[in-house]
N, C-alpha and C positions, 0 to 999 in steps of 0.2 A: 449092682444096684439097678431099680428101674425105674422110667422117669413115666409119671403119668399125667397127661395132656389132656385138661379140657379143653376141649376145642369144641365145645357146644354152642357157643354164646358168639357169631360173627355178625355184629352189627352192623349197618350201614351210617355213615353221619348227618346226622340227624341236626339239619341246618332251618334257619329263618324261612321256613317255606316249603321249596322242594327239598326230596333226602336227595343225595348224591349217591346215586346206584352203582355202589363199587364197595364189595364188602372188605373191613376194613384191614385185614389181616391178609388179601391178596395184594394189597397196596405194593409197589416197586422200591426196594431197595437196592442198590448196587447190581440189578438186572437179575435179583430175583423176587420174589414174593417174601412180604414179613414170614409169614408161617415157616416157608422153607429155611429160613434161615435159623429160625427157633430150635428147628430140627438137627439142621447141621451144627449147632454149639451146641446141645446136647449128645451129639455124638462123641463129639473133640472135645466132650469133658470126662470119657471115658464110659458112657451109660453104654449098653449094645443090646437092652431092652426095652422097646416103646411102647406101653400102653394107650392109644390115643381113642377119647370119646368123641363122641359126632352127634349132631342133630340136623343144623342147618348146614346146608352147603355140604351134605357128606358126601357125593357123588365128584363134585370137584376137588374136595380138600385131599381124597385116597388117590383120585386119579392125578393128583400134582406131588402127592409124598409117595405112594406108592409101598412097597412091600421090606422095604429099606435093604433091599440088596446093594446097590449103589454104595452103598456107603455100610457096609458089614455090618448091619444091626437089623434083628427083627423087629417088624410092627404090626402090631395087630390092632384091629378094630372093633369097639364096639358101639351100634348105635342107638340112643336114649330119645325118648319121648320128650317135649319140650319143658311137659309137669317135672322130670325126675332129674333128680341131684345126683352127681357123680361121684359125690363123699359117700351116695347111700350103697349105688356100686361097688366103689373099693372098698366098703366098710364090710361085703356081704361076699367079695370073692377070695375065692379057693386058691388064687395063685397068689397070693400077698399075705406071708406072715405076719403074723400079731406086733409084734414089736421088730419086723424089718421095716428099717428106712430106704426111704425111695424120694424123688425130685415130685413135685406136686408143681405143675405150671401153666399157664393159661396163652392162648392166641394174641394178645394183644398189647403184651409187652416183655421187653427180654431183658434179663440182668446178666452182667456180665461177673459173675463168681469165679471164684477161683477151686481147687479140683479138691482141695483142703477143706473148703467149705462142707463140702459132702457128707462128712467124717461126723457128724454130729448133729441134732436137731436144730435147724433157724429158719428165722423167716427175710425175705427180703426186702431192701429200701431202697428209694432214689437216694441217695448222697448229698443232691443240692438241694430237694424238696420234700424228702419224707416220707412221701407218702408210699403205702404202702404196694409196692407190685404186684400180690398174689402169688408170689413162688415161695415154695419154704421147702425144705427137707426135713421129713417128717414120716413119724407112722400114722396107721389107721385110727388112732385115738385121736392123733394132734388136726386131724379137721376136722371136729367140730366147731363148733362156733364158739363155746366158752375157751375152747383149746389156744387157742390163735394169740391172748397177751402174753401164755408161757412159755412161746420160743423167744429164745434170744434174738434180737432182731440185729441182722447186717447191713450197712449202706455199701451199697455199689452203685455204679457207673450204670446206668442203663437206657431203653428206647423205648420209645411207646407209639403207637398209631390210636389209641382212645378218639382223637380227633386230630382235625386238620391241621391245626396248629403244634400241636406234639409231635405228628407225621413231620414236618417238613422243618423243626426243630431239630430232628433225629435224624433228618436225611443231611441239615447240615452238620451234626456231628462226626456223622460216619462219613461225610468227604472231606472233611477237616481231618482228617486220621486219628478221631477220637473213638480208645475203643480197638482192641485188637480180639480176632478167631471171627470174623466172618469174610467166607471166600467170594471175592467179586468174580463177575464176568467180563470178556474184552481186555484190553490192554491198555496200558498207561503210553500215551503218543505222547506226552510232553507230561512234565510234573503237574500236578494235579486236574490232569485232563487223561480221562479210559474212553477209550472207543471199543464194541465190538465189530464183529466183520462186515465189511460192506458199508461201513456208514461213509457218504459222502461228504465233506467240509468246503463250501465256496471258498477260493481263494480273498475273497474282500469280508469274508465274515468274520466274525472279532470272537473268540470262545477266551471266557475270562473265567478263571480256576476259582474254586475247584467246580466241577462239572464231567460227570456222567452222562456217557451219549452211546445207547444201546446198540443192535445191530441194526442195519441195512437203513439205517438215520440219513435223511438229507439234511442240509444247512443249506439255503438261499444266501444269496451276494445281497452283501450287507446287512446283515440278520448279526443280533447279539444274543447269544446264551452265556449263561454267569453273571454271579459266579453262582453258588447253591443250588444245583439245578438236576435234576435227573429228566431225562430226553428217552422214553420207550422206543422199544423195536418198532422197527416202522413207521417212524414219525416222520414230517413234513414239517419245517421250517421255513417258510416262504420269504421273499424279500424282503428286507427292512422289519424285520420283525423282531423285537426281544421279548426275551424267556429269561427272567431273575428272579432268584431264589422260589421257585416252583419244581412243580410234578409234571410233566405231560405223559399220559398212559401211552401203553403201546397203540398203535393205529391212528391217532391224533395227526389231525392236519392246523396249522395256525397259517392263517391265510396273509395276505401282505400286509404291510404296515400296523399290524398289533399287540400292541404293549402288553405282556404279561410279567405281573409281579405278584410274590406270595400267593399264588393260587394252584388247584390240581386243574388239570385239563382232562376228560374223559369227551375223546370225538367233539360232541355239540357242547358239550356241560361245563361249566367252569364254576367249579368254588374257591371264593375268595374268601379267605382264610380268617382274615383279619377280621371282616366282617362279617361272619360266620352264614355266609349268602350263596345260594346255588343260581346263575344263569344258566339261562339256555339261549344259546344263539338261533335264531331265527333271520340269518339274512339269506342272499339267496346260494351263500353256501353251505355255512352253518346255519341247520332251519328243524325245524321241527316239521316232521314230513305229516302228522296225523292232522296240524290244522291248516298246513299249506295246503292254498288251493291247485289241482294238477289240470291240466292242458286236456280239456272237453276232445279236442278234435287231437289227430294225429298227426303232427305236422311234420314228421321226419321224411326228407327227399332227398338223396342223395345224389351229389352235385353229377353233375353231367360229365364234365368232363372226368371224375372221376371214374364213374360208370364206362365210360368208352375206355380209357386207360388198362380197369380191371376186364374188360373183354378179349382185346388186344391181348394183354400177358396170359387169360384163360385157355387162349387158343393156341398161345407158342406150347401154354406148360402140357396139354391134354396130355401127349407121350405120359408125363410125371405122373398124371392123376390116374392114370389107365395103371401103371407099374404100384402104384399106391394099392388099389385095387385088389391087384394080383399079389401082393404083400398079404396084404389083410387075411385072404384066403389061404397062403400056404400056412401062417398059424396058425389057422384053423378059427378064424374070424369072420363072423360076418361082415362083407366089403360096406355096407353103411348100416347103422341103427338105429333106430328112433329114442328119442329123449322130446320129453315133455318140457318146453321152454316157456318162460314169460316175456310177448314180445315188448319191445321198448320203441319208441313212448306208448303210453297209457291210453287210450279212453277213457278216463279215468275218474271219481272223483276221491276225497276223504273218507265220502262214507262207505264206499265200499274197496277201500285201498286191501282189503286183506281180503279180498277174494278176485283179486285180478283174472283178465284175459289170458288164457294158456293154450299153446296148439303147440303140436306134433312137429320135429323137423328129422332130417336123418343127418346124420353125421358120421367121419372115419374114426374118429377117436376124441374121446373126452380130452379137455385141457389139460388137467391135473396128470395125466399118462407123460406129457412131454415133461414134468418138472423143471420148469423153467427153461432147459435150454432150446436156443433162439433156432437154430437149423431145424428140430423137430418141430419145433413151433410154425418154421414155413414149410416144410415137406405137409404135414398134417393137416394146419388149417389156415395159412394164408394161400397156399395152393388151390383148397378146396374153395376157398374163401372168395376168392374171384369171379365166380357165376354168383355169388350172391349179394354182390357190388354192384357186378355187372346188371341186374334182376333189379338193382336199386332199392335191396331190401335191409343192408345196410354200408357201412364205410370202412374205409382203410382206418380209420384211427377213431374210437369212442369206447365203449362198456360191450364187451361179453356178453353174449345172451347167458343168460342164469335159467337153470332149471326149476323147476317146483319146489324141489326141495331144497336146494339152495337159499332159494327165495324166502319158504317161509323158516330159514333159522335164521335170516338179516334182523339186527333190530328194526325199530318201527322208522327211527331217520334215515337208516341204510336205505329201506323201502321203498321209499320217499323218493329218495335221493336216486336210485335206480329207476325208478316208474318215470322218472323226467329226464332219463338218460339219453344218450343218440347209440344206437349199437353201432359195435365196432370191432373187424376181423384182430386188430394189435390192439391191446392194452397198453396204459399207460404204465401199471406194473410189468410187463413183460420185458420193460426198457428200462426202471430205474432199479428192478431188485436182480441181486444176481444167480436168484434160487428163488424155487417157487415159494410165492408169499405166503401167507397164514390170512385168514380170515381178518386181523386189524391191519395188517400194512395191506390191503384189498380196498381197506374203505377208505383211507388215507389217504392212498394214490387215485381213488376216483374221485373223492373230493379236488384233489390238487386238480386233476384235467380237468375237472367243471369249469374253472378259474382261468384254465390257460386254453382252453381250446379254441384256437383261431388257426386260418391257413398256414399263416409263419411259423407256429409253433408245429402244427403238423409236419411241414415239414423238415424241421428240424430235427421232429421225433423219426421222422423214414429215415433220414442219413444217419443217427444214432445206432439206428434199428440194424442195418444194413453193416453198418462198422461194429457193431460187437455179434455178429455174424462170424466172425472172422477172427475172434478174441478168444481168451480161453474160458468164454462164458460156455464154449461148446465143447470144450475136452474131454467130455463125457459121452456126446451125442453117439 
């Protein structure tokens, strides 16, 4: 049998105002995407042929299901204009016989059938409400439109992301163990509580079941999540803050003392669910970077004493930086190379935030080459890092200069939010993740240092820094 996926139609939710710009089928379930999971219970129902159509989002939807090796099943692609119907497709192609039955199913909701069900033409239902799913097993007659009252209709168990409230209805089914055949990620640490790897948990923090908490997750002391709650990779929980029966996407920072109930969190964006209302935060952490006003003049000066400090260690390490040097060279590398950066802070204003200041620097090796671990990270560039402390061009602890291109794939608050940054040889991700981050635990952990950045916490972050030097954050170095 083979199952055919429209997956044309991925909407955004469409709220009192702003849309929530998170299409609704990538939404996070059990630490994966709806879609993927659609995918994998049509696997484990025995199908091992995918037909999947595409319009919007085809670029990300193939690059996240991919070729279905993974998982012993062919997929193939075809992509439709946004006029044309998918019934008009399968009605017209050569690989689907006349009267073979096949799974007919859409991006936006999954029913949970049974393998029996297969065996015969129906269409599917919610169980408690009715209405009608969109999946049926069927041949190429039975989608028409007049076709559709003469299957036999089934009620089953199923999930829906249609909207916000369905979304976060289904999230709390499926951590309530309602509903069996979809594979979560991470581990179960206590009964109804999964972590994936790396996530940190304050010892004064309260995690009340059930509750989903991705990987490389921090929880602040005395922070509440639970119960209902799904926590994205690389998220930041900050002090005194709860998270109940909500979503927080991956890369999401919730800054101290903020109440979140029933709502999705995307970075700045919060939809609250109930009230079917998208915010945008706008303070001066959560802000909206296109109408915040940025800092006319440059006011970044790097403290003196630290400047002396990085001179001093510039001048024990030279021997290192000279051996560095002669590395680079016997690989057959240029000992430094130019990269086009965006400096930090800005001269800057709104209106012309998206075509910032950019000059020339040379450097030994790009970040992402060290993949996290912490010793390459100081052989490479806090070594080098030290004449440009020392030069008062930036600091031991703030934001990474970013390239060009880096820069212009940030969204518009990422931008924002970097153009008013302080540059800095250590990141604050360098110290809380234990593998090099991804693009949303990036914007997460710069957000959090906006928040914490004072002398005490710097130095806090050096003895951190310094002590998992020494851990087997470097077993690979």
């Amino acid at each position: 049998m083979k199952a055919i996926c429209d997956f044309t139609k991925i909407p955004l939710f469409q709220t009192n105002g702003q849309s929530f710009e998170y299409p609704a089928c990538f939404l996070p379930m059990l630490g994966k995407a709806f879609v993927q999971h659609i995918v994998e219970y049509v696997e484990r129902s025995g199908i091992h042929e995918v037909m999947i159509f595409l319009s919007q989002h085809a670029d990300e939807l193939e690059q996240l299901i991919g070729d279905g090796e993974r998982w012993g099943i062919t997929i193939t692609y075809s992509l439709l204009k946004k006029s044309a119907k998918v019934s008009d497709r399968v009605a017209s192609s050569e690989a689907i016989g006349e009267n073979e039955l096949f799974l007919f199913c859409n991006s936006l909701q999954l029913p949970f059938f049974l393998k029996e069900h297969l065996l015969k033409p129906m269409r599917f239902s919610d169980e408690k409400t009715g209405r009608d799913l969109l999946w049926k097993v069927c041949t190429k007659n039975d989608l028409t439109e007049g076709a559709k009252q003469e299957l036999q209709e089934t009620k089953v168990f199923s999930l829906d992301v249609r909207s916000a409230n369905a979304y976060l209805d289904s999230l709390h089914k499926i951590l309530a163990r309602k509903g069996e055949g979809l594979i979560m990620m991470g581990k179960e640490i206590r009964e109804g509580v999964w972590a994936g790897p790396g996530t940190k948990i304050s010892p004064t923090a309260t995690i009340v079941a059930p509750v989903y908490l991705g990987s490389q997750v921090n929880i602040g002391s005395q922070a509440i999540v639970g119960p209902d709650s799904e926590i994205g990779n690389g998220c930041i929980i900050d002090t005194e803050s709860s998270v109940i029966n909500s979503s927080v996407l991956a890369g999401s920072y919730i800054g101290k003392n903020l109440y979140i109930q029933g709502c999705l969190v995307n970075q700045n964006r919060i939809l609250k669910a109930e009230l079917d209302t998208v915010y945008t935060a706008t303070d001066d952490v959560l802000f909206s970077s296109v109408e915040k006003s940025i800092p006319k003049e440059n006011t970044f000066k790097s403290p003196l004493l630290s400047r002396l400090l990085a001179l001093v260690l510039g001048l024990a390490t030279c021997p290192i930086y000279a051996l560095l040097i002669v590395i680079q060279a016997v690989e057959g590398k240029k000992p430094l190379h130019s990269v086009t950066i965006i400096p930090i802070p800005q001269k800057t204003s709104s209106e012309n935030l998206f075509k910032p200041y950019a000059k020339k620097i040379r450097i030994l090796r790009d970040r992402s080459e060290t993949q996290g671990i912490l010793f390459k990270h100081l052989l490479w560039h806090l070594i080098p890092g030290f004449w440009t402390i020392a030069w008062g061009k930036s600091r031991f602890f703030g934001t990474p200069l970013k390239t060009t291109e880096e820069y212009e794939h940030l969204t518009k608050d990422w931008q924002g939010l970097y153009l008013q940054s302080k540059p800095g040889i250590i990141a604050e991700a360098d110290i809380l993740y234990s593998r090099y981050p991804n693009e949303e635990m990036l914007f997460a952990s710069e957000m959090y240092y906006r928040v914490m950045d004072t002398p005490g916490y710097n130095a806090k972050l050096l003895v951190r820094y310094f002590r998992l030097l020494f851990s087997r954050r470097n077993d690979q170095a």
